[in-house]
OpenMM code with the backbone's topology and positions (N, CA, C; nanometers):
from openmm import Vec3, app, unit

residues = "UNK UNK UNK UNK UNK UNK UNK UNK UNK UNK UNK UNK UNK UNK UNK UNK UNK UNK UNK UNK UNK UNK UNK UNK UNK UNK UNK UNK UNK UNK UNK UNK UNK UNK UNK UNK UNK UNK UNK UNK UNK UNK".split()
positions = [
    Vec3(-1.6292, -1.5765, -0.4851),
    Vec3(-1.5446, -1.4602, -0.5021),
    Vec3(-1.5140, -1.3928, -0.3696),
    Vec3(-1.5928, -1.4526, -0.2850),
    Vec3(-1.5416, -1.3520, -0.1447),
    Vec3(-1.4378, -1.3837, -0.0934),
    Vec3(-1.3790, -1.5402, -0.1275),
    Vec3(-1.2837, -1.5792, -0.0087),
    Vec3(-1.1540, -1.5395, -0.0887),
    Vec3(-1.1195, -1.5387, -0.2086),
    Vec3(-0.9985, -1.5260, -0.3199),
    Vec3(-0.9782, -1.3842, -0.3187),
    Vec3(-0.8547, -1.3489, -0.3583),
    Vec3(-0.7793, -1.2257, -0.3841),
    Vec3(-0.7698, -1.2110, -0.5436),
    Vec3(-0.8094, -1.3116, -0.5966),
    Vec3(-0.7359, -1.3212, -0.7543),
    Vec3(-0.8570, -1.4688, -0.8175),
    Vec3(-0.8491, -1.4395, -0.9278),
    Vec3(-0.9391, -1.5482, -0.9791),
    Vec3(-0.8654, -1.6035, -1.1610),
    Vec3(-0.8229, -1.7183, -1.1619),
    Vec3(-0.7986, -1.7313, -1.2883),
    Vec3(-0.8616, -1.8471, -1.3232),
    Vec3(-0.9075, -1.8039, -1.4532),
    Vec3(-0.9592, -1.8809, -1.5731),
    Vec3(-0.9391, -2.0054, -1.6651),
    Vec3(-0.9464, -2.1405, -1.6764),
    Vec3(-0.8847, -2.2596, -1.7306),
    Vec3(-0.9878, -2.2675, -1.7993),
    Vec3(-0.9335, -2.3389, -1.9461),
    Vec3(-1.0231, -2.3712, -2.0669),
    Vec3(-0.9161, -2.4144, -2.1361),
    Vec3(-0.9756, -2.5585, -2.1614),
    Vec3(-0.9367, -2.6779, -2.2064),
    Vec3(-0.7288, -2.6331, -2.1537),
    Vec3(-0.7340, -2.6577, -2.0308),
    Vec3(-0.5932, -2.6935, -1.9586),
    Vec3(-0.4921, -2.5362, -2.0050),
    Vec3(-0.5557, -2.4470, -2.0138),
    Vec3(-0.4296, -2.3161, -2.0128),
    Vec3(-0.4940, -2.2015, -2.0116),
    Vec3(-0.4584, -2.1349, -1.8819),
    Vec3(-0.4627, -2.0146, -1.8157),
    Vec3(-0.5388, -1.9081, -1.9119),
    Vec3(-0.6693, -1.9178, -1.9147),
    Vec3(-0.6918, -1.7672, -2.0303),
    Vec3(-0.6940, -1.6528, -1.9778),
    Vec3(-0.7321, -1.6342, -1.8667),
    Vec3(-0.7368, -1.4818, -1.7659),
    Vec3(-0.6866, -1.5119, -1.6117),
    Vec3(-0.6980, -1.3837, -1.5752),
    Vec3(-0.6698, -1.3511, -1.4440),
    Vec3(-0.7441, -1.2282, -1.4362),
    Vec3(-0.7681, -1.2247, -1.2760),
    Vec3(-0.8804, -1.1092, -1.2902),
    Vec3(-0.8827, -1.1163, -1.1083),
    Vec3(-0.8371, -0.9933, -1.1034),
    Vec3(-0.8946, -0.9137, -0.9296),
    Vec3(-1.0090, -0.9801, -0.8794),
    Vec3(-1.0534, -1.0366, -0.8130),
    Vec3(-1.1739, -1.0703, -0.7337),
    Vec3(-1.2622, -0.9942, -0.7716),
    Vec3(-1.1700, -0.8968, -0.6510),
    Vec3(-1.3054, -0.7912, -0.5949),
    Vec3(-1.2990, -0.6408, -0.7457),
    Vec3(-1.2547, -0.6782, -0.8469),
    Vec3(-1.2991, -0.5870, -0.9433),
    Vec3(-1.3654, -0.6281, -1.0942),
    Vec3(-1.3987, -0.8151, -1.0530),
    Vec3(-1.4638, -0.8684, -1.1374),
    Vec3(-1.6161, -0.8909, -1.1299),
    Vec3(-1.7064, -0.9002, -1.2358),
    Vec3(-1.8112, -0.9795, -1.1930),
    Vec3(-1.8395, -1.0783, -1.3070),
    Vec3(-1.9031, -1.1474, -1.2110),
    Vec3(-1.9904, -1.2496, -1.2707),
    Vec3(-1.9731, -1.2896, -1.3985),
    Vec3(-2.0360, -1.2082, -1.4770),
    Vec3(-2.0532, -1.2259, -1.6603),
    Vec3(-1.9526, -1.2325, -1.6873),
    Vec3(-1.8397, -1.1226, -1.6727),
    Vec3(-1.6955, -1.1387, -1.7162),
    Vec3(-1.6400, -1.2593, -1.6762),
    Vec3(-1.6382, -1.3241, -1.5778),
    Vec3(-1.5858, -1.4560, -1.5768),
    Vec3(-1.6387, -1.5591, -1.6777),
    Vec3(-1.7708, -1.5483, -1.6522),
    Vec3(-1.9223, -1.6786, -1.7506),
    Vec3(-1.8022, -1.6324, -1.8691),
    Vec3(-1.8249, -1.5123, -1.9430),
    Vec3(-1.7106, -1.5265, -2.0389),
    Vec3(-1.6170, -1.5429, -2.1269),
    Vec3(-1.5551, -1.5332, -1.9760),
    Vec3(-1.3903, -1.5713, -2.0084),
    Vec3(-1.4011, -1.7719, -2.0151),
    Vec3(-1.4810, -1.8220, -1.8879),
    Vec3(-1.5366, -1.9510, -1.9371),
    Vec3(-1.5385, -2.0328, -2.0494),
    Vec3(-1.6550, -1.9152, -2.1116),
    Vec3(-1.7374, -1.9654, -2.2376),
    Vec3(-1.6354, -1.9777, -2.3345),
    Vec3(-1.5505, -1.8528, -2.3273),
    Vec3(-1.5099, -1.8463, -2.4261),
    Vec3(-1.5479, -1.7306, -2.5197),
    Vec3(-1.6731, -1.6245, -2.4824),
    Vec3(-1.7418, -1.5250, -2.5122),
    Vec3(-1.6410, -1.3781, -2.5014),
    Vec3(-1.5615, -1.3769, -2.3712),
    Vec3(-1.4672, -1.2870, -2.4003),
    Vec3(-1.3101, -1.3252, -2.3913),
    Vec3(-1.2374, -1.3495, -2.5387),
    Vec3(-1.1289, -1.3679, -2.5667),
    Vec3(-0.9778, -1.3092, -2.5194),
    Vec3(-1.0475, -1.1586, -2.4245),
    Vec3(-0.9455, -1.0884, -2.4296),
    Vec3(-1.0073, -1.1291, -2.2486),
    Vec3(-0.8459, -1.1374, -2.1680),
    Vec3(-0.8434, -1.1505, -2.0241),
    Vec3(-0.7670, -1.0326, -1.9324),
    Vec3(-0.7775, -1.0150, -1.8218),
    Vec3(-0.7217, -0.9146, -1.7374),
    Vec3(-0.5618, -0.9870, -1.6950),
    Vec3(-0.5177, -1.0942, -1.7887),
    Vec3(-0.3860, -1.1278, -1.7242),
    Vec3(-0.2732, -1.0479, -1.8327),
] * unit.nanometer
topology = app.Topology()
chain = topology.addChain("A")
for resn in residues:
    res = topology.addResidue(resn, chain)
    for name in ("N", "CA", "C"):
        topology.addAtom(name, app.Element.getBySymbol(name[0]), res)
């Protein structure tokens, strides 16, 4: 996360989030990943 401005999310081949770097963490990505949080910052 340090070197990116922006971070987006792929699961199974289509874009589920987008999300600020530097106003995300960790878990919220694991997630958006998992699949745990459905709703994304895009």
């Amino acid at each position: 996360l340090g070197v990116a401005d922006t971070v987006q999310v792929m699961r199974r081949g289509r874009r589920v989030a987008t999300y600020r770097a530097a106003d995300s963490s960790i878990e919220e990505l694991v997630g958006a990943m998992t699949g745990k949080l459905d709703q994304g910052a895009s």
